[in-house]
C-alpha positions as CSV (number, residue, x, y, z in Angstrom):
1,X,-13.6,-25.5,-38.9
2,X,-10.7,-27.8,-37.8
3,X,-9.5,-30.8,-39.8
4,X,-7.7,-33.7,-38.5
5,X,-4.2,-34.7,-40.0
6,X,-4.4,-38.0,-42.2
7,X,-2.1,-40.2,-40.6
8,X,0.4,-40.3,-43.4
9,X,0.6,-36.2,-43.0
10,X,1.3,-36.7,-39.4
11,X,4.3,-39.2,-40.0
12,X,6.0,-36.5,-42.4
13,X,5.4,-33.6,-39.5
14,X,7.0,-36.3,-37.3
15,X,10.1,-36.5,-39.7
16,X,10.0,-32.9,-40.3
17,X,10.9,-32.2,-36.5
18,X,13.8,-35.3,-36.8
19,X,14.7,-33.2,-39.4
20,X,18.6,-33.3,-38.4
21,X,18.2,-37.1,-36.8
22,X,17.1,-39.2,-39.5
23,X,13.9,-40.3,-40.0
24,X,11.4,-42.3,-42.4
25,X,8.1,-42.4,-43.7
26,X,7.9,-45.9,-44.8
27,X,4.7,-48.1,-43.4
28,X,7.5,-51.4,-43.2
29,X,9.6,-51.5,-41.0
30,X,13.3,-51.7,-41.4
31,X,16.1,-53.3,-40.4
32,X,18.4,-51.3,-38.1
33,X,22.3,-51.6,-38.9
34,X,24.9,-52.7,-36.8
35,X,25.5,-49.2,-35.2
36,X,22.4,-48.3,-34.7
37,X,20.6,-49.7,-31.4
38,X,17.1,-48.7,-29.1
39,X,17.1,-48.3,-25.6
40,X,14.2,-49.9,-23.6
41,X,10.7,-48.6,-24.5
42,X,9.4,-46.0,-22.0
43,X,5.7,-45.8,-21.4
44,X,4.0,-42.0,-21.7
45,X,0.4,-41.0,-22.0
46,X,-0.7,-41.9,-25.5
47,X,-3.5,-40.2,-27.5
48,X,-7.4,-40.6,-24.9
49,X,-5.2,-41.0,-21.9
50,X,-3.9,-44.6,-22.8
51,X,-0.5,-45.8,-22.6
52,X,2.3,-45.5,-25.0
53,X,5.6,-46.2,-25.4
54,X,8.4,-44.6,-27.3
55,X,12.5,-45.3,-27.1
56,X,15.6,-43.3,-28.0
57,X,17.7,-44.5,-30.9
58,X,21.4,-43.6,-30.7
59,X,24.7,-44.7,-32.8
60,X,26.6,-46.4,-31.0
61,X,29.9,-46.5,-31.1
62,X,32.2,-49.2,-32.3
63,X,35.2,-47.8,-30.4
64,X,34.4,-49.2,-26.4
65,X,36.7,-46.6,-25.8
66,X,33.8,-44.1,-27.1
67,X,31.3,-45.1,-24.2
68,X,31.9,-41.8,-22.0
69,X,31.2,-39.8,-25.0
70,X,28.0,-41.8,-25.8
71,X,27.0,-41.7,-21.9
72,X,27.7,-37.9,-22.4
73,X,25.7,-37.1,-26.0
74,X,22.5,-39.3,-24.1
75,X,22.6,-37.1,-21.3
76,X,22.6,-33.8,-23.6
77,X,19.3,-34.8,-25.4
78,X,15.8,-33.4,-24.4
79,X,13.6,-35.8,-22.4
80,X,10.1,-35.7,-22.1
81,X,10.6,-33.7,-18.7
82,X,11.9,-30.8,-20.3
83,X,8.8,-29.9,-21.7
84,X,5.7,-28.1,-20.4
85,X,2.9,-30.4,-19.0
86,X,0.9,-31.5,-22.6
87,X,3.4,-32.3,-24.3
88,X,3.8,-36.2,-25.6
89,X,6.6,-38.8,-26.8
90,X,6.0,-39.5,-30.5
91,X,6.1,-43.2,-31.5
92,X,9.6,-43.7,-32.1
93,X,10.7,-42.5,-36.2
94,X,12.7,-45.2,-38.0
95,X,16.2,-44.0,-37.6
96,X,18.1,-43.6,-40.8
97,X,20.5,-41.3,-41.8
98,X,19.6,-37.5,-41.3
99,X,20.3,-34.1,-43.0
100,X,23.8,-34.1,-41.1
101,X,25.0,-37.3,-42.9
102,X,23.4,-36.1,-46.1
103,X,24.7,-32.9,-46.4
104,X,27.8,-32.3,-44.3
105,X,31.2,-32.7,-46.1
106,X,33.1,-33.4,-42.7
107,X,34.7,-36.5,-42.6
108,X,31.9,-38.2,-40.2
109,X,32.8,-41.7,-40.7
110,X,36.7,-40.9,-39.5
111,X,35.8,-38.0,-36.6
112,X,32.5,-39.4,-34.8
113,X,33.5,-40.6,-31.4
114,X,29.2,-40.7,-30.4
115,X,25.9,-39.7,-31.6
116,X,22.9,-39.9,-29.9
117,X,18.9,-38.8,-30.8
118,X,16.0,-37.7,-28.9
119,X,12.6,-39.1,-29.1
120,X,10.5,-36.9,-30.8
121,X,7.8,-35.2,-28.7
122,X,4.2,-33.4,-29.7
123,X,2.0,-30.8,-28.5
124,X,-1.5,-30.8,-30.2
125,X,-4.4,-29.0,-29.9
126,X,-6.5,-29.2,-33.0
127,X,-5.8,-28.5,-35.6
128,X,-2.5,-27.8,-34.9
129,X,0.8,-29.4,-34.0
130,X,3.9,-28.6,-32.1
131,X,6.5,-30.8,-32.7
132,X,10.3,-30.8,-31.3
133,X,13.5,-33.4,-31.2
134,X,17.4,-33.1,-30.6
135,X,20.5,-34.6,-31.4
136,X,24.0,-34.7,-30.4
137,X,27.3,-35.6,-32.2
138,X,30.6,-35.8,-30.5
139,X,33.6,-35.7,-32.9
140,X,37.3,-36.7,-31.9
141,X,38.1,-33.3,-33.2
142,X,37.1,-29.9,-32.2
143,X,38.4,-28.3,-35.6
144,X,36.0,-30.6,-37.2
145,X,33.0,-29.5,-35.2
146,X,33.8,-25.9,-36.3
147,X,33.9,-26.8,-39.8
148,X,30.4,-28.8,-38.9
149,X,28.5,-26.1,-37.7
150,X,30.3,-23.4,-40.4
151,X,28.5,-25.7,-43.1
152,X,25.0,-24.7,-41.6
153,X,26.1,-21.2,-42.8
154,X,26.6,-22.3,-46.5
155,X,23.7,-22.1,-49.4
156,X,24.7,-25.5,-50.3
157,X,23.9,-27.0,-46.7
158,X,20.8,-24.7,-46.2
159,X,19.8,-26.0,-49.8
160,X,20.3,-29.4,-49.3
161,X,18.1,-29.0,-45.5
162,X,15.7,-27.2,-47.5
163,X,15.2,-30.4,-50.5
164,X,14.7,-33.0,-47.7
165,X,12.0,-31.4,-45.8
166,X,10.5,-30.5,-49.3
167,X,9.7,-34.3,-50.1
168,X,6.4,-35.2,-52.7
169,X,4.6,-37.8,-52.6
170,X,1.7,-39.5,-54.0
171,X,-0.7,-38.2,-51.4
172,X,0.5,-34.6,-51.0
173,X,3.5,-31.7,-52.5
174,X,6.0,-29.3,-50.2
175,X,6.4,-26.2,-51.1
176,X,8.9,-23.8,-48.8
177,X,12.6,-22.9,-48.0
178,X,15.1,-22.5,-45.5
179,X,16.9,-19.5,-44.8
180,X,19.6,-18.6,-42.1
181,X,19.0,-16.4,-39.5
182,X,20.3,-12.8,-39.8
183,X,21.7,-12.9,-36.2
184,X,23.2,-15.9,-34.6
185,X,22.3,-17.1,-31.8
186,X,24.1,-16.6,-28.6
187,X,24.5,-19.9,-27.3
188,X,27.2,-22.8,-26.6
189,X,31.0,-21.6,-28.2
190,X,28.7,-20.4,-31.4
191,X,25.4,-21.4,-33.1
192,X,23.3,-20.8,-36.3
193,X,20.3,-21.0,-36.8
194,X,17.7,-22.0,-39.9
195,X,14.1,-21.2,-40.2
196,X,11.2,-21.7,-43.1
197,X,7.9,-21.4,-43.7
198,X,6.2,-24.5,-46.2
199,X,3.0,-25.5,-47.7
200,X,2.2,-28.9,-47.8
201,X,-0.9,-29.7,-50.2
202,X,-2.9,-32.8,-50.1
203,X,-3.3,-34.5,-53.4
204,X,-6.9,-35.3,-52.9
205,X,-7.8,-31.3,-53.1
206,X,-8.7,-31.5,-48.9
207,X,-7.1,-28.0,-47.1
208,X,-3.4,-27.0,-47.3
209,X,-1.7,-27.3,-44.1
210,X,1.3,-24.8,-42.6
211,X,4.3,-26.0,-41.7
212,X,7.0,-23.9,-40.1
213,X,10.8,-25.0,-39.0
214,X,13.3,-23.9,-36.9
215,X,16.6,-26.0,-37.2
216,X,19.4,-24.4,-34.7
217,X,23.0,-26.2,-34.0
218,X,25.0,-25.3,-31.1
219,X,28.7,-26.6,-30.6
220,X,30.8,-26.4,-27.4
221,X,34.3,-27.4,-28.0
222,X,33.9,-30.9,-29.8
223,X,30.4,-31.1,-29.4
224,X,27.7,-29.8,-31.7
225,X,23.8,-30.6,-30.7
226,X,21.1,-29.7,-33.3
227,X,17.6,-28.2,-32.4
228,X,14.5,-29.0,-34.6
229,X,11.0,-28.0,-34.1
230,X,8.3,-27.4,-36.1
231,X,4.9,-25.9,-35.9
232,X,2.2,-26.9,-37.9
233,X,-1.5,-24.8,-38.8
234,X,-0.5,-22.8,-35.8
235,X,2.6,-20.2,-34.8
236,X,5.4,-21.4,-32.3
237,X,5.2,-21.1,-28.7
238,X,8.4,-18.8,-28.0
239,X,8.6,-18.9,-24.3
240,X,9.0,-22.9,-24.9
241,X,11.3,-23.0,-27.8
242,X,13.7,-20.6,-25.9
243,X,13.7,-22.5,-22.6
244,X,14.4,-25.7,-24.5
245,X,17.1,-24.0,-26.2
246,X,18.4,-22.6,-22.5
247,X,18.3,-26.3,-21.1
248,X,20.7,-27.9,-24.2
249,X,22.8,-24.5,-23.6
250,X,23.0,-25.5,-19.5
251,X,24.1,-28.8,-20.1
252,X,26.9,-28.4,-22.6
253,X,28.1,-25.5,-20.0
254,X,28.2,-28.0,-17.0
């Protein structure tokens, strides 16, 4: 018998597919700092067929010099007609600061020339979810993008990935890991990619829910754009997660 998500489960499969963007669960909303700005809202189909809206948040940078590289790391990002017909913008997550910022040890603050995130977009069909996002960073450095995506490779980093999607709260405990891939993927200059299985159980003793995630980074020279999708009571569609890989691989080729 399917069983809808509680609303408050749905916003943490949301951040679970920002994973590497930044995201929060919080009912208030927040103030957004100085870097940080939305575009204009764009209006999709919404749940029944109504409309909706959703934006893309991006960092912007303080540099105007930086513009082309923020025009470029916007044009990088999965839009909503990348995926198959079903799929949905998310309302847009609360952008804070993401795994990247929280676990990386490169120097962000003194190489970011742009970064830029998706929207987050669903698939549903009950009970389960499909759930998918991107994001790019541009550094002024290309060593420095090497030693970004060399820290996916490291325990520490898959560790840290690992204790942020495992979040507890009141209404319900993560259980899972992240491990990396034995065989990286052959995309962009290089790529790695992470992947987990979790359990998260409601507090109130209604059914466990699945939750699977796929976290894969891809640099081309200076460039490094992260992959995250998650699937949740239901296995990944592998024809779309490998064509959404293929279109990020095209456009940091061209």
């Amino acid at each position: 018998m399917s069983h809808r998500l509680p609303r408050r489960l749905t916003a943490l499969l949301a951040c679970s597919a920002l994973i590497l963007a930044g995201c929060s669960d919080d009912d208030d909303d927040g103030t957004a700092d100085q870097t940080t700005t939305t575009t204009p809202a764009v209006a999709t189909t919404g749940e029944g067929g109504g409309p909706s809206t959703s934006a893309s948040t991006t960092t912007r940078p303080v540099d105007p010099a930086s513009e082309a590289a923020m025009e470029r790391a916007e044009s990088l990002n999965l839009n909503i007609d990348d995926f198959p017909s079903g799929w949905q913008n998310l309302p847009q997550a609360e952008a804070e600061v993401g795994v990247v910022e929280l676990c990386s040890k490169v120097d962000l603050e003194t190489h970011r020339l742009a970064q830029a995130r998706s929207d987050a977009f669903s698939f549903t069909i009950e009970p389960g979810i499909l759930q998918a996002s991107s994001a790019v960073l541009i550094v002024d450095d290309e060593a420095a993008a090497v030693d970004l995506v060399e820290e996916f490779r490291t325990d520490a980093f898959v560790q840290c990935a690992t204790d942020i999607l495992s979040r507890n709260t009141d209404t319900y405990t993560v259980t899972g890991s992240l491990s990396r891939a034995d065989t990286d993927p052959d995309l962009g200059d290089e790529a790695v990619a992470l992947s987990g299985d979790f359990t998260i159980t409601p507090t109130d003793d209604s059914p466990a829910h699945t939750l699977s995630a796929v976290v894969v980074a891809i640099r081309k020279g200076d460039t490094v754009v992260t992959f995250n999708t998650t699937a949740s009571d239901r296995a990944f569609e592998e024809e779309t997660t490998r064509g959404l890989l293929t279109v990020l691989d095209e456009r940091l080729e061209a």
